[in-house]
N, C-alpha and C positions, 0 to 999 in steps of 0.2 A: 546933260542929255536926259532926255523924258526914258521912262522904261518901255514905254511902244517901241521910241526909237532905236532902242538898242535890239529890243527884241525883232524887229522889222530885220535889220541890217545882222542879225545871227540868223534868221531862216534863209536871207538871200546867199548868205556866206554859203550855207549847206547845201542848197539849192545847185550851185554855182557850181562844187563841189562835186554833185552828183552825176550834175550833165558831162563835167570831167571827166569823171571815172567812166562814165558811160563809153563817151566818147574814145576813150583810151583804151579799154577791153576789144571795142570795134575795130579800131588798126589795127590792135598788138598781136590779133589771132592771127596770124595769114595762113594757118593749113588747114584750119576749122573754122567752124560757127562760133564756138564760143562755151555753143550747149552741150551736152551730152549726150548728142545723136551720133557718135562715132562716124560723120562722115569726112571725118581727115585722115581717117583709119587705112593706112596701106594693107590693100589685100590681096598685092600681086604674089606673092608668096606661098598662096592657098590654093590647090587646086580645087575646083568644084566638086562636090558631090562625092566628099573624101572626108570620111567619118572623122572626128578628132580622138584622139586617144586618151 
């Protein structure tokens, strides 16, 4: 095999790879985004406008 060829057929590998994991973060969340915007964040618990200690 040519070393293009292999190198071709290693970024597809990783490529392949990434759209996986991408993919995979997207279902596996189900209470959140994903990000860091605490919007899976239960805050029935809280009442409003009730200083934190």
């Amino acid at each position: 095999m040519n070393i293009q060829v292999i190198l071709v057929i290693i970024l597809f590998a990783a490529a392949i790879f990434y759209i996986g994991k991408m993919m995979y973060k997207s279902i596996a969340s189900k209470k959140s985004c994903g990000g860091n915007c605490k919007c899976g964040v239960d805050f029935s618990g809280i009442e409003p406008g009730k200083p934190h200690k």
